[in-house]
VMD Tcl script that builds the backbone (N, CA, C; Angstrom):
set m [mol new atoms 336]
animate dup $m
set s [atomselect $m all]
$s set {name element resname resid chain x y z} {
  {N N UNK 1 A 109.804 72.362 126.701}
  {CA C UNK 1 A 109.559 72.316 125.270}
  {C C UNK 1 A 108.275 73.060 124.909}
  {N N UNK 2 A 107.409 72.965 125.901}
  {CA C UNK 2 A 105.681 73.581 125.786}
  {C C UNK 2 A 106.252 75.191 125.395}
  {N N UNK 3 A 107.067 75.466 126.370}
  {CA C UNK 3 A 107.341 76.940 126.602}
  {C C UNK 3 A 107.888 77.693 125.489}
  {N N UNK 4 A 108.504 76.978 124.198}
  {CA C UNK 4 A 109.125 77.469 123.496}
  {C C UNK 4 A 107.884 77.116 122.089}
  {N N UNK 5 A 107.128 77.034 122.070}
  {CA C UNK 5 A 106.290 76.438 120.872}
  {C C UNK 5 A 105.716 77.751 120.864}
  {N N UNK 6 A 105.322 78.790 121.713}
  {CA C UNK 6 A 104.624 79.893 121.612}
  {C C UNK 6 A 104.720 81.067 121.073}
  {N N UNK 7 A 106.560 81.218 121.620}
  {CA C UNK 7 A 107.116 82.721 120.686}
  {C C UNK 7 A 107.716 81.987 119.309}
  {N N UNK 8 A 108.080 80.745 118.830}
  {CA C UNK 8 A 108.249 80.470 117.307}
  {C C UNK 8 A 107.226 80.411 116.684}
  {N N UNK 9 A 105.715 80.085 116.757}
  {CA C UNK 9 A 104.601 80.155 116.410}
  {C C UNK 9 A 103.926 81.543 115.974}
  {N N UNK 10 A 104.565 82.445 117.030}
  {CA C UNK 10 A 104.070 84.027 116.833}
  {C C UNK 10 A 105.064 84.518 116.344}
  {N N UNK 11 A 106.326 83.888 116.168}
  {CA C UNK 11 A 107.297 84.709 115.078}
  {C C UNK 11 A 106.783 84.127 113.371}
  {N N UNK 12 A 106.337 83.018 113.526}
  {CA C UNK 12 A 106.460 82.191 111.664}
  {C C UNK 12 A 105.134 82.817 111.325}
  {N N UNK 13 A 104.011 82.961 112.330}
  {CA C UNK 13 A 102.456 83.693 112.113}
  {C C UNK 13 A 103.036 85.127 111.667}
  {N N UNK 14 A 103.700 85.814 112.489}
  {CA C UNK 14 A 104.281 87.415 111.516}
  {C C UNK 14 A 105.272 87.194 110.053}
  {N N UNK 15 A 105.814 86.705 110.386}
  {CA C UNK 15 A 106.742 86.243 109.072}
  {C C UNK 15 A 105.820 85.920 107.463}
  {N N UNK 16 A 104.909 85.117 108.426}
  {CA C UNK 16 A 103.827 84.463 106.695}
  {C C UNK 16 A 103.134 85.961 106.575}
  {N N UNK 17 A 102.711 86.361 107.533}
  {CA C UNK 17 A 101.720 87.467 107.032}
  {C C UNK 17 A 102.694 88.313 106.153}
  {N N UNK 18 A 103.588 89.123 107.041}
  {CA C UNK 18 A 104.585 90.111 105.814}
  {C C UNK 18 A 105.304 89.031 105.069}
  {N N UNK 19 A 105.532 87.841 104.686}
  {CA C UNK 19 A 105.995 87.613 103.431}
  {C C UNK 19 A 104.744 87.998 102.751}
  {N N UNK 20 A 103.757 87.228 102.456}
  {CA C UNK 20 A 102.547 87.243 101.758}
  {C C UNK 20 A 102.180 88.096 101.234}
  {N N UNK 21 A 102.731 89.149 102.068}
  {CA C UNK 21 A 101.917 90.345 102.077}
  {C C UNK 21 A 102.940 91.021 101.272}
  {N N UNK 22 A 103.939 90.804 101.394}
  {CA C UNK 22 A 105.466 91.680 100.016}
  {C C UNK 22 A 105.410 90.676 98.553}
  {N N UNK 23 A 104.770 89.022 98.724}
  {CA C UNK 23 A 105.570 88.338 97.575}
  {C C UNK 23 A 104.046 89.056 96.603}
  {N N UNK 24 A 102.748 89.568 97.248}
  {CA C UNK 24 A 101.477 89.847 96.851}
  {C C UNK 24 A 102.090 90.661 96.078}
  {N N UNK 25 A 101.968 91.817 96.369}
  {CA C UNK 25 A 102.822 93.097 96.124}
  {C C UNK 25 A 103.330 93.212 95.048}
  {N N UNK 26 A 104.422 92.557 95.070}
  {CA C UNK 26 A 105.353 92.265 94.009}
  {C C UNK 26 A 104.554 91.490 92.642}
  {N N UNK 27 A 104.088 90.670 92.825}
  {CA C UNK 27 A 103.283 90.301 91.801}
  {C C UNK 27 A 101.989 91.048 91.478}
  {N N UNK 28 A 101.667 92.221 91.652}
  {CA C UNK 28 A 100.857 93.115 91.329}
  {C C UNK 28 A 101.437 93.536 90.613}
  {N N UNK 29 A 102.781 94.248 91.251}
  {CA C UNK 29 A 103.380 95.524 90.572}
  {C C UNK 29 A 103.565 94.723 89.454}
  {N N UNK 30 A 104.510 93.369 89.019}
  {CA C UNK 30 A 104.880 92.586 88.044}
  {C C UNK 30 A 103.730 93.100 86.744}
  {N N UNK 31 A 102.950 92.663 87.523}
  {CA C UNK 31 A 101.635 92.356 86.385}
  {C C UNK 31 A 100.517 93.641 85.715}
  {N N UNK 32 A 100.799 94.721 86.554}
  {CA C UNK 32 A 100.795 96.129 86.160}
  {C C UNK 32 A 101.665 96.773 85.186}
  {N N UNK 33 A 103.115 96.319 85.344}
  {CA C UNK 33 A 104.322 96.675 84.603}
  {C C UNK 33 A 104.120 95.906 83.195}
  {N N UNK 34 A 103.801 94.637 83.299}
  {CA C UNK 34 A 103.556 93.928 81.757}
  {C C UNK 34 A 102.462 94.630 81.340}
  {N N UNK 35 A 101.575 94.737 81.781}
  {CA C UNK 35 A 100.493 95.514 80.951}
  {C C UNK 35 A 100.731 97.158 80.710}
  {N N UNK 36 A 101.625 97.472 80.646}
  {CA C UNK 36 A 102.021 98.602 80.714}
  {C C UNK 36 A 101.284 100.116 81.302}
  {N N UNK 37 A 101.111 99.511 82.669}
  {CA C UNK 37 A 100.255 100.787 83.250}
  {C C UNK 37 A 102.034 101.783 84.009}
  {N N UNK 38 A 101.247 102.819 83.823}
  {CA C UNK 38 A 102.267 103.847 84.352}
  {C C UNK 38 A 102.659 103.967 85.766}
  {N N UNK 39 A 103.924 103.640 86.055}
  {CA C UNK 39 A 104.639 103.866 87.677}
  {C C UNK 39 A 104.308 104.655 88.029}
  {N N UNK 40 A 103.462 105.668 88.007}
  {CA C UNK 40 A 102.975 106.890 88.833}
  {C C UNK 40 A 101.958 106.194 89.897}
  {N N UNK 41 A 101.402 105.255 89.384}
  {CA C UNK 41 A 100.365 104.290 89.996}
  {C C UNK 41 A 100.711 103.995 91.484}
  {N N UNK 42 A 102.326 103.892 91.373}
  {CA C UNK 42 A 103.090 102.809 92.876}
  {C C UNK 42 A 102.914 104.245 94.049}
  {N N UNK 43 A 103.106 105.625 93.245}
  {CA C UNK 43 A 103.372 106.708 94.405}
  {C C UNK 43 A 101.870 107.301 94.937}
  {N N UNK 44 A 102.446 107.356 96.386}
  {CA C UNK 44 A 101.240 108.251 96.974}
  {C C UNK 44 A 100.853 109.790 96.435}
  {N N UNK 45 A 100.049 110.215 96.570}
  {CA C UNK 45 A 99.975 111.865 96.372}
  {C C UNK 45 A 100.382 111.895 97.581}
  {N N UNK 46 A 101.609 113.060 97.670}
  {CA C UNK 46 A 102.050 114.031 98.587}
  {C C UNK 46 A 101.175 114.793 99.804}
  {N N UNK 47 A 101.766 114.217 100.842}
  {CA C UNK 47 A 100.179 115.142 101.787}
  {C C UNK 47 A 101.021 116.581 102.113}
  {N N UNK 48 A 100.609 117.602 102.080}
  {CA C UNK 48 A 100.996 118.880 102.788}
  {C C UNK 48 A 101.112 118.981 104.178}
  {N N UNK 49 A 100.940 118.023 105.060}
  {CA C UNK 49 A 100.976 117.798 106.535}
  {C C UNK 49 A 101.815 116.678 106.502}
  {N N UNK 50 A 102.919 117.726 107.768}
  {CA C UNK 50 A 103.847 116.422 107.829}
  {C C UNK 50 A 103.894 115.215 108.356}
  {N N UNK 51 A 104.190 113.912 108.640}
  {CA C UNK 51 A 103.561 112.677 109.335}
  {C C UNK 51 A 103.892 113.094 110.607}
  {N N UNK 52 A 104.808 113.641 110.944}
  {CA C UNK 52 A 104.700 113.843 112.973}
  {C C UNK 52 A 103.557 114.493 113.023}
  {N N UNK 53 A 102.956 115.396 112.774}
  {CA C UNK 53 A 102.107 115.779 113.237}
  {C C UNK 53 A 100.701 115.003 113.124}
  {N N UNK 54 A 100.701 113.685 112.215}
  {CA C UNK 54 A 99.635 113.134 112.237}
  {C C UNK 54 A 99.935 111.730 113.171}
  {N N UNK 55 A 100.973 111.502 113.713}
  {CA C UNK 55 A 101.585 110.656 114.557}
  {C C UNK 55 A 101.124 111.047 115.993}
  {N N UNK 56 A 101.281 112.550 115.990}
  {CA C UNK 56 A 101.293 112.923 117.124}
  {C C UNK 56 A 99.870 113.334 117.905}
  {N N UNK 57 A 99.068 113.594 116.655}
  {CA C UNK 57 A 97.692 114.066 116.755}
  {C C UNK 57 A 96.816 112.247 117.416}
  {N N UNK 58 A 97.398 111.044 116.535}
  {CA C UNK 58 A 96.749 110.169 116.433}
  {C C UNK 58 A 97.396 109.795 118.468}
  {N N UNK 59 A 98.628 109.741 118.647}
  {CA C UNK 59 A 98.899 108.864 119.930}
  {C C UNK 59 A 98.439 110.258 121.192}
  {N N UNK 60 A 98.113 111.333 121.059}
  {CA C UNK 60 A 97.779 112.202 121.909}
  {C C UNK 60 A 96.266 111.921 122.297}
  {N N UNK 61 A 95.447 111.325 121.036}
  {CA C UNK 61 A 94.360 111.113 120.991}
  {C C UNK 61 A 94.298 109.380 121.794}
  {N N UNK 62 A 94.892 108.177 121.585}
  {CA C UNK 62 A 94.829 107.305 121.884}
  {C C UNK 62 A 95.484 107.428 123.502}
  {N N UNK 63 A 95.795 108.084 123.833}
  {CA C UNK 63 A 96.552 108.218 125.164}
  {C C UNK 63 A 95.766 108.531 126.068}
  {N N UNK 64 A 94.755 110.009 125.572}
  {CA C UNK 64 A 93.594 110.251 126.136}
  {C C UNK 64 A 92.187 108.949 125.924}
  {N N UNK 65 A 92.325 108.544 125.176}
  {CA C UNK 65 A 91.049 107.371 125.177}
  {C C UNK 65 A 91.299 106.259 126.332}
  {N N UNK 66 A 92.755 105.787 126.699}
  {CA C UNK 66 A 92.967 105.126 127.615}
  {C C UNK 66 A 92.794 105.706 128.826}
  {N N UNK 67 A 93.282 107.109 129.068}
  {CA C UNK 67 A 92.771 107.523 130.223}
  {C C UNK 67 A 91.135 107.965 130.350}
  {N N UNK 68 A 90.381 108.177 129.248}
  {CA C UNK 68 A 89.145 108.034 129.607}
  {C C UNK 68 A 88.450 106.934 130.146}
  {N N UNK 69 A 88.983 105.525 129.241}
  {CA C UNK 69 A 88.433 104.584 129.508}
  {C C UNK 69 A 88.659 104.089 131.006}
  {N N UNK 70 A 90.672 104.025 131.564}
  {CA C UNK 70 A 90.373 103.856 132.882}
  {C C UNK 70 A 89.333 104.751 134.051}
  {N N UNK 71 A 89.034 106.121 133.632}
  {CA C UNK 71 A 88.165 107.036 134.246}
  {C C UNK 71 A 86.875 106.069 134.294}
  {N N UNK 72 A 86.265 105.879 133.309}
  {CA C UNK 72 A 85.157 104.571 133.537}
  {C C UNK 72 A 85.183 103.651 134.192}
  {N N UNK 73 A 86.512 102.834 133.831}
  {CA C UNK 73 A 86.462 101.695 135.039}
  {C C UNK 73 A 86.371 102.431 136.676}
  {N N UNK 74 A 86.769 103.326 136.915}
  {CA C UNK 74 A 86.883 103.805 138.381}
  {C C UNK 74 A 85.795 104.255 138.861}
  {N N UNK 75 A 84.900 104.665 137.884}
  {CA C UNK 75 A 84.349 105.298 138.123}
  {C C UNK 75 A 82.949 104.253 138.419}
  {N N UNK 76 A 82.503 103.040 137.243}
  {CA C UNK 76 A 82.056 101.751 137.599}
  {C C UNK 76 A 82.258 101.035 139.027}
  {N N UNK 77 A 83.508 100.718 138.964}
  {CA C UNK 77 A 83.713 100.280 140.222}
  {C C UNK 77 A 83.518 100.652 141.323}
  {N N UNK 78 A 83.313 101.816 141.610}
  {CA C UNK 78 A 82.688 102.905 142.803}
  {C C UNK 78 A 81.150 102.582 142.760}
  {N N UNK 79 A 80.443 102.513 141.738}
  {CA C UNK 79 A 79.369 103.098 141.996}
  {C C UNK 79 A 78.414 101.388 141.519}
  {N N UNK 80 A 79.313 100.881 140.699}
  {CA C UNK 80 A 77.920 99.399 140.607}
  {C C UNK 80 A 79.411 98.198 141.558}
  {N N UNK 81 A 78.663 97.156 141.103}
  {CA C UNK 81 A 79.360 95.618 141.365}
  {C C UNK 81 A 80.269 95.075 140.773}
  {N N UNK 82 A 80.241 96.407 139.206}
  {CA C UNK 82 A 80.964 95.609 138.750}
  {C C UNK 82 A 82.666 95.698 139.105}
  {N N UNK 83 A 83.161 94.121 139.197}
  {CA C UNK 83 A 85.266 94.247 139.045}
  {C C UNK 83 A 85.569 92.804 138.507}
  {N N UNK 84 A 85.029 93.258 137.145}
  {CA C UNK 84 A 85.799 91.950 136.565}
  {C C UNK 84 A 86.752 92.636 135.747}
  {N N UNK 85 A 87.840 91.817 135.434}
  {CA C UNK 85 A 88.745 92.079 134.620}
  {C C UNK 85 A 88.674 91.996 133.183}
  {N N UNK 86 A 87.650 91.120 132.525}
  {CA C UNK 86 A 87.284 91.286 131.364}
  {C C UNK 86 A 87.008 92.686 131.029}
  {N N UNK 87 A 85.879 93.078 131.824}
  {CA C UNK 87 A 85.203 94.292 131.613}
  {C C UNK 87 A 85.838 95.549 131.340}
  {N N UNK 88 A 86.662 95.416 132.003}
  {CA C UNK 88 A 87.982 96.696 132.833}
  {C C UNK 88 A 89.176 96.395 131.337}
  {N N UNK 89 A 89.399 95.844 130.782}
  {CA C UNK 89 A 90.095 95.114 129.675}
  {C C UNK 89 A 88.893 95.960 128.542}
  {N N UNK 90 A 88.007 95.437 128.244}
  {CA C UNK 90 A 87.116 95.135 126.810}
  {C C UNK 90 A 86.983 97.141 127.250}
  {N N UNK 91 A 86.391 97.531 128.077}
  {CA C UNK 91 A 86.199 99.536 127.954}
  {C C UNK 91 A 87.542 100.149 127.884}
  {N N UNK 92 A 88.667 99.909 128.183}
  {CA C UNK 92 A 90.405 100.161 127.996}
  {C C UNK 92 A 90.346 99.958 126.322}
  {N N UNK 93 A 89.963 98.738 125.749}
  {CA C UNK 93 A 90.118 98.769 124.402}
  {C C UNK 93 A 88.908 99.001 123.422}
  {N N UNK 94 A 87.718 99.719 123.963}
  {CA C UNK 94 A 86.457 100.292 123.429}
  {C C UNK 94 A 86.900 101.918 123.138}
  {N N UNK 95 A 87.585 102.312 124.080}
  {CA C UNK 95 A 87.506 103.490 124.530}
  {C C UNK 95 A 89.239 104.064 123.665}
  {N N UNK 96 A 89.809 102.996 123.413}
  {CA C UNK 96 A 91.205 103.227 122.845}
  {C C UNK 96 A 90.896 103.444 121.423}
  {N N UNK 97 A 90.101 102.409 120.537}
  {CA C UNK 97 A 89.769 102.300 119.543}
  {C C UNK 97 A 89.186 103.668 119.033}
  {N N UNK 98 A 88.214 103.811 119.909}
  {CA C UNK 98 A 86.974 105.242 119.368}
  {C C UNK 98 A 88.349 106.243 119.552}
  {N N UNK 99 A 89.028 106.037 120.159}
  {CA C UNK 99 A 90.305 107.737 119.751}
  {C C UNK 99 A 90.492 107.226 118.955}
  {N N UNK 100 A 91.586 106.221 118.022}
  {CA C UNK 100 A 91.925 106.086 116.832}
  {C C UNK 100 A 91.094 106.234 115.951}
  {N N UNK 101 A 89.669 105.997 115.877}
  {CA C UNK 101 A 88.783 106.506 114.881}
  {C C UNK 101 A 88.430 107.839 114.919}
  {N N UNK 102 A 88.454 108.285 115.870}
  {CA C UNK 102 A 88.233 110.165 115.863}
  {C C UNK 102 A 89.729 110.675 115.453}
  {N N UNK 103 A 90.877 109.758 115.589}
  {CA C UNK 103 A 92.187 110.476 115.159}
  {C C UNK 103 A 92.093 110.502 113.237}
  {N N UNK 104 A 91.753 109.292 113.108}
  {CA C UNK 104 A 91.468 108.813 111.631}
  {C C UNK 104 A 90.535 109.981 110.885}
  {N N UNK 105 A 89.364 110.105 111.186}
  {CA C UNK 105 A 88.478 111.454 110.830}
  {C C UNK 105 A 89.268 112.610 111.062}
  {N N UNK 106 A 89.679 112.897 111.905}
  {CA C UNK 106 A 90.230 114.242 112.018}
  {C C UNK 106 A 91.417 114.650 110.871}
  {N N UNK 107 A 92.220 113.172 110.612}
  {CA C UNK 107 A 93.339 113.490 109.562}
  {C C UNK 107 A 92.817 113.634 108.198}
  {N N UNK 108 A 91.979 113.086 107.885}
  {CA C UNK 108 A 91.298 112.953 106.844}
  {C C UNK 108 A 90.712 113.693 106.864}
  {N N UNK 109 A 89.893 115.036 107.358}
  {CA C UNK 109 A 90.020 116.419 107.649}
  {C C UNK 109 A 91.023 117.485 107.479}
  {N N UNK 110 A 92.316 116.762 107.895}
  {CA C UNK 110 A 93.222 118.266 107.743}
  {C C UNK 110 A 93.869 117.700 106.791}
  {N N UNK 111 A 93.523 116.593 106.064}
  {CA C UNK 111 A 94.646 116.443 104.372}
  {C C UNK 111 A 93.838 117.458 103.735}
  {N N UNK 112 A 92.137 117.095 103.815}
  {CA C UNK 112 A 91.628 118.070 102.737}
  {C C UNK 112 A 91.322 119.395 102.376}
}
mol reanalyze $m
mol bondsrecalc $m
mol representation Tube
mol addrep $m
């Protein structure tokens, strides 16, 4: 019974967030529409770059941050004491992150 309390818990935790997060939404738009602001509001401006290429720019970049970061751990582990698994964990997701933020700058670069 323990075993099953974990994935219904992490399904109803995703579920509340995207309901919440659509019934929000919807009652924006509602309340934009009574006040009569203009539906142009709901659309994005058009980017001139197509999304694969900002898909592709962003996971080429995060792919390389993981292999940098394991390059660190190996490279740690050779040379100090350290082998904990926290550590080896927390620079994998230091090192993953800083690509998605250099992917993020860079797109926001080639929209403009």
């Amino acid at each position: 019974m323990e075993k099953i309390i974990i994935p219904v818990s992490l399904f109803a935790m995703i579920f509340g967030i995207v309901y919440l997060h659509l019934s929000t939404r919807n009652r924006e738009r509602l309340a934009l529409i009574e006040k009569g602001v203009d539906a142009s509001l709901f659309k994005s401006a058009p980017s001139n770059i197509p999304v694969w290429k900002l898909l592709l720019l962003n996971l080429s970049l995060l792919l390389m941050g993981i292999g940098i970061g394991l390059l660190i751990i190996s490279i740690l582990q050779a040379y100090t004491a350290l082998d904990s698994d926290a550590a080896n964990t927390a620079i994998i997701f230091i090192m993953a992150g800083l690509s998605l933020y250099i992917g993020f700058t860079l797109s926001k670069k080639l929209e403009q």
